[in-house]
C-alpha positions as CSV (number, residue, x, y, z in Angstrom):
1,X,14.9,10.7,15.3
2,X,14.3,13.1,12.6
3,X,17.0,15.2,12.8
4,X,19.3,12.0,12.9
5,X,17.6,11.1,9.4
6,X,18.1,14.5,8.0
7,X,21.5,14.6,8.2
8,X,22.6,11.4,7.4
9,X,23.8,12.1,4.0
10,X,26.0,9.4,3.5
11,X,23.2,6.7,3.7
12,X,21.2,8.4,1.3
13,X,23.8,9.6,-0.6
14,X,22.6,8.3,-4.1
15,X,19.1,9.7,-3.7
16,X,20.3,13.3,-2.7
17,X,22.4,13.7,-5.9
18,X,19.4,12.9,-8.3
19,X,18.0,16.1,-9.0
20,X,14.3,15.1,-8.6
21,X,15.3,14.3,-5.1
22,X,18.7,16.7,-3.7
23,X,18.3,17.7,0.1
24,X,15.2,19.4,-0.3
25,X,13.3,15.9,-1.6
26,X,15.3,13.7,1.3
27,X,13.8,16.1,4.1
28,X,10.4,15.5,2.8
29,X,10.7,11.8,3.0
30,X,12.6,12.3,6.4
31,X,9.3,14.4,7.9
32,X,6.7,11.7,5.3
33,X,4.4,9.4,7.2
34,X,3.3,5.5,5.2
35,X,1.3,2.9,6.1
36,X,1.3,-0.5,5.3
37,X,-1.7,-2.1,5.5
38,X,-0.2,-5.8,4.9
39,X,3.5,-7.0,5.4
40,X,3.1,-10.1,3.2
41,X,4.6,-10.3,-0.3
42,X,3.6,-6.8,-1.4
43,X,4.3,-5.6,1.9
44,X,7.4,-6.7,2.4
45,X,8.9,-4.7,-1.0
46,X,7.4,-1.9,-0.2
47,X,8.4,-1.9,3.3
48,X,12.1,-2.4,2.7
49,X,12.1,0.3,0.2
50,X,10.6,2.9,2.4
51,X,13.0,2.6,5.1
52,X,15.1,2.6,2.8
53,X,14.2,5.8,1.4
54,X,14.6,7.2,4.8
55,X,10.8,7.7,5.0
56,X,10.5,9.0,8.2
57,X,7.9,7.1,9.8
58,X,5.9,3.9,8.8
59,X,2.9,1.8,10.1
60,X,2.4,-1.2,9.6
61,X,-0.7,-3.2,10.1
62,X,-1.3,-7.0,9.9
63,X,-2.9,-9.8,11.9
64,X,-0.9,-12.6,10.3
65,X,1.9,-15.1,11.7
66,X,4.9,-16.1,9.8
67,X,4.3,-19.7,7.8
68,X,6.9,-21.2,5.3
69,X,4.9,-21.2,2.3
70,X,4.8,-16.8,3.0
71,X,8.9,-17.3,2.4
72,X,8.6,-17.6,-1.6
73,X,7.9,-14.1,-1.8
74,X,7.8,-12.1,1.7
75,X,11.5,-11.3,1.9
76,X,10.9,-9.7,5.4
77,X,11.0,-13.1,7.0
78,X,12.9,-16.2,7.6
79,X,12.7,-19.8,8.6
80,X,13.7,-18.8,12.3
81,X,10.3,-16.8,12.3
82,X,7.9,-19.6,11.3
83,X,5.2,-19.1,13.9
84,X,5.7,-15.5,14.8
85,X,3.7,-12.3,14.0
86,X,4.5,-11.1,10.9
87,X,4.2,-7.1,12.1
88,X,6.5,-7.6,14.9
89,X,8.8,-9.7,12.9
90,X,9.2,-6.9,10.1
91,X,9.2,-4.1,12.3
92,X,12.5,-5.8,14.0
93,X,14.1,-6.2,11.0
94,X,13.3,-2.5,9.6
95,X,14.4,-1.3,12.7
96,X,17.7,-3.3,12.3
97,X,17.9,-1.8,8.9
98,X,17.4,1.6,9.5
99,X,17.3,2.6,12.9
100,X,17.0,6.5,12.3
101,X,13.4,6.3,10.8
102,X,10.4,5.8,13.5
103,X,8.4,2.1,12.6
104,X,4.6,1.7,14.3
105,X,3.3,-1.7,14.7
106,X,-0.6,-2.0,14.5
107,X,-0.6,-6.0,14.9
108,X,-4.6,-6.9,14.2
109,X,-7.2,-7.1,11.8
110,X,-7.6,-3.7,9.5
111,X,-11.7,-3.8,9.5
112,X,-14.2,-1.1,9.8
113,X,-13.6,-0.3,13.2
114,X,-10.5,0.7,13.3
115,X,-10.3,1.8,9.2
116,X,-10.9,5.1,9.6
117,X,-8.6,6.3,12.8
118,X,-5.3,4.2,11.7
119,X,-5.7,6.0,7.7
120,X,-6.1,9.7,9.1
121,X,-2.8,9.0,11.5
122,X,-0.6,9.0,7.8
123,X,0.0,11.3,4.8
124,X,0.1,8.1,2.5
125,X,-1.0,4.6,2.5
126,X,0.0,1.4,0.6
127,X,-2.7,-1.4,-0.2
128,X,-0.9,-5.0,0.3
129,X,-3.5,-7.3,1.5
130,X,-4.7,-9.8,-0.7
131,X,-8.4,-9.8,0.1
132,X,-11.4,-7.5,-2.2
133,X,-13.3,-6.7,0.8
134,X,-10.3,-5.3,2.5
135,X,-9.1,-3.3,-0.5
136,X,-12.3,-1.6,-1.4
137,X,-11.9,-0.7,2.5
138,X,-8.6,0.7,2.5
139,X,-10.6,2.6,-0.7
140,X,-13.4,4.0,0.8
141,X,-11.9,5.0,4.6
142,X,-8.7,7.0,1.8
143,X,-11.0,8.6,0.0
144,X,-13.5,9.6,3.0
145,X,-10.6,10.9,4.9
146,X,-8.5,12.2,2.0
147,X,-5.7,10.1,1.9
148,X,-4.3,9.2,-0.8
149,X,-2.9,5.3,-1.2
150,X,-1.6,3.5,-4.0
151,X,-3.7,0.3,-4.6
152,X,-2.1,-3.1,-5.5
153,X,-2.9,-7.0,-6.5
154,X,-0.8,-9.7,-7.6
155,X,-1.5,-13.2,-9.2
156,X,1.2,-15.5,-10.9
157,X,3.5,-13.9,-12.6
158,X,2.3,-10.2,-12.6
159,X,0.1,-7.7,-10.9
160,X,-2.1,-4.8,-11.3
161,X,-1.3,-1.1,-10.0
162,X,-3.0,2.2,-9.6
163,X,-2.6,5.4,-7.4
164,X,-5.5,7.1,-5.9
165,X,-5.4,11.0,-4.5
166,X,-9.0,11.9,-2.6
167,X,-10.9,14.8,-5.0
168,X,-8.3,14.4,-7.4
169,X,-8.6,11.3,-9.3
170,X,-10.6,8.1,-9.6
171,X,-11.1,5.7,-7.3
172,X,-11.3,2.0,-6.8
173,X,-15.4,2.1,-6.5
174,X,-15.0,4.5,-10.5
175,X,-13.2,1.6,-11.7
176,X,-15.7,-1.3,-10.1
177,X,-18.5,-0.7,-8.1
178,X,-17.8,-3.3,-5.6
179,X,-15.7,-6.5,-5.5
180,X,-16.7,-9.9,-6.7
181,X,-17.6,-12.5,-4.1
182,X,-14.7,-13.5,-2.2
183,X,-14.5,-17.9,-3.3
184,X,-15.0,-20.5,-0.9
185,X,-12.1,-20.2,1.4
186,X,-11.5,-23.8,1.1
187,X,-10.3,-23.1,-2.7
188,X,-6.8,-23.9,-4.1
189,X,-4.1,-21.1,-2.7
190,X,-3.4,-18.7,-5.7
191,X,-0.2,-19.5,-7.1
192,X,2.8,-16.3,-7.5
193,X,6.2,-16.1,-8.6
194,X,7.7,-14.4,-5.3
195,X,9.5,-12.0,-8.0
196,X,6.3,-10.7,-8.7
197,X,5.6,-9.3,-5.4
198,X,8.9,-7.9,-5.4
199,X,8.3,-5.9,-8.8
200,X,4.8,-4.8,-7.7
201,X,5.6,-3.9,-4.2
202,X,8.9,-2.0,-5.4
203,X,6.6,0.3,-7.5
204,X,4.0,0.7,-4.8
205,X,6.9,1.7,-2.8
206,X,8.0,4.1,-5.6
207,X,4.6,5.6,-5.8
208,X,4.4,6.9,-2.2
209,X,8.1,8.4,-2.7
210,X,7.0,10.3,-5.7
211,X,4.1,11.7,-4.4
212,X,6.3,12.8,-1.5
213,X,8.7,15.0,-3.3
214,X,6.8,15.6,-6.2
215,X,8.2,14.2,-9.2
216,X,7.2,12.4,-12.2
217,X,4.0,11.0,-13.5
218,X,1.5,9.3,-10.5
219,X,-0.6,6.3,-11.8
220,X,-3.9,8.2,-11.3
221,X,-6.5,7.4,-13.6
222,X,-4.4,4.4,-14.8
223,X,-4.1,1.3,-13.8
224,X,-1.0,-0.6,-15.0
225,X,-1.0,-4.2,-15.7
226,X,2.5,-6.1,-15.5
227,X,3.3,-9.8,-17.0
228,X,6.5,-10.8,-16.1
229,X,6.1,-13.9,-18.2
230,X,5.4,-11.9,-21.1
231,X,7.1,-8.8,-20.3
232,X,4.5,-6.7,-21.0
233,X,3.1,-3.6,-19.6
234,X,-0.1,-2.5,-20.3
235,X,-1.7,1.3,-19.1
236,X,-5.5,0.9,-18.5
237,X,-7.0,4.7,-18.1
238,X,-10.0,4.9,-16.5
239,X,-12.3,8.5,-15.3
240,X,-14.5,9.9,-12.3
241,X,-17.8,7.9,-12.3
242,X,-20.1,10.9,-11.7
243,X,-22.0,8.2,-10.2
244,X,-19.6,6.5,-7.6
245,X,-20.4,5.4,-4.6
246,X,-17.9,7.2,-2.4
247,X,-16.2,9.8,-4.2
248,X,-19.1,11.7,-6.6
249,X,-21.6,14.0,-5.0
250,X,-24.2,11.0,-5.6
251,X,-22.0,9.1,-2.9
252,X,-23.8,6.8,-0.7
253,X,-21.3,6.0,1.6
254,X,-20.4,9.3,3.3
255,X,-18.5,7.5,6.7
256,X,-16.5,3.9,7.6
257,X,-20.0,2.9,10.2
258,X,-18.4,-0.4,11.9
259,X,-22.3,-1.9,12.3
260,X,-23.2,-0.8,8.5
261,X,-20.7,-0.8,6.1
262,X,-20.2,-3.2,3.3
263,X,-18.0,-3.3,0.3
264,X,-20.8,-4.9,-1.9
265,X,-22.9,-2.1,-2.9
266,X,-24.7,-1.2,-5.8
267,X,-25.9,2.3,-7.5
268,X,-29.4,3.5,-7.3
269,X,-31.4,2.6,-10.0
């Protein structure tokens, strides 16, 4: 499989003569491991343009089935795949698309049991669940197990994006110290322009790919906030909290404990 994704120039073609990329940058992404925890509207960008990328091999995780009001915005699926799970239904078409790259389906719940062995399997992970508790999660099991992951959120017609590299850079818990109480789940479904997800998940995908053949400027320390109805981009920087929770030596959470953990936690007084 990877040898069949090195040398396929001609597909990659346009990414081997940028000079940020050349041969050298398309074997890294050939050998470059990603997972996807979430195949919806995020996931689905990001997905494509992975395997596209020729990223060699990708997991993805989700415990969702296909619906028709997913088909604004999760490009992966169609109306024939109403009713079907949405990891198994993405992995057949990224296979379809690129069949030279190696695609892992982890078709369940990402929770604290299974947090930290999926994480440590890959060299990168992308955040594309639309759930707090699940994304200071994805947060604590990266930075406990030193993996770095690109964190994403979107809402109507824009989104929020920041990278995160373990020992390195900030984290979710420096930015917030834990996530606001999820709303009854009975509320109103948030609305989003399906061209959102697309923007957002294109430059999670783009994240991972830099970080891979190591070019250009990460968005560590930053998060970036994107209106598409305004067409504004705004760069938020934010620092280490000397005081966080999982990434300062006054951490409290030193391990993902299935029985124990909890996203809403607060610093010692």
């Amino acid at each position: 499989m990877i040898e069949k994704n090195i040398v396929n120039f001609k597909r990659y073609s346009r990414q081997i003569i940028l000079k940020d990329i050349d041969v050298t940058g398309q074997k890294k992404l050939s050998y470059a491991s990603v997972l996807v925890i979430g195949s919806g509207g995020l996931g689905s960008s990001a997905l494509f343009y992975l395997a596209a990328a020729g990223v060699g091999r990708i997991g993805i995780v989700d415990s969702d089935w296909v619906e028709l009001s997913n088909l604004n915005r999760q490009i992966l699926f169609n109306e024939k795949e109403i009713g079907k799970s949405k990891t198994s239904s993405a992995a057949e078409k990224l296979r379809a698309f690129n069949s030279s790259i190696s695609i892992e389906e982890n078709d369940g719940f990402f929770d604290s049991s299974n947090a930290s062995r999926l994480v440590e399997k890959y060299d990168f992970v992308i955040d594309a669940v639309d759930n707090f508790e699940t994304k200071f999660l994805i947060n604590d099991a990266c930075v406990l197990n030193k993996r770095p992951f690109v964190h994403a959120g979107i809402e109507a017609f824009g989104g929020q994006i920041m990278t995160v590299i373990p020992e390195k850079s900030p984290c979710l818990r420096c930015l917030m110290d834990q996530p606001p109480h999820e709303k009854d789940e009975k509320q109103q479904p948030i609305g989003i322009l399906g061209a959102s997800a697309g923007v957002i998940g294109s430059i999670q995908a783009a994240e991972a790919i830099k970080y891979f053949i190591g070019t250009g400027d990460l968005l560590t320390g930053r998060l970036l906030n994107v209106s598409l109805k305004n067409m504004r981009f705004k760069i938020l920087k934010y620092s280490k909290d000397s005081l966080c929770l999982v990434c300062s030596p006054e951490k409290i959470i030193s391990r993902i404990d299935p029985e124990k953990w909890t996203p809403y936690l607060e610093k010692p007084a």
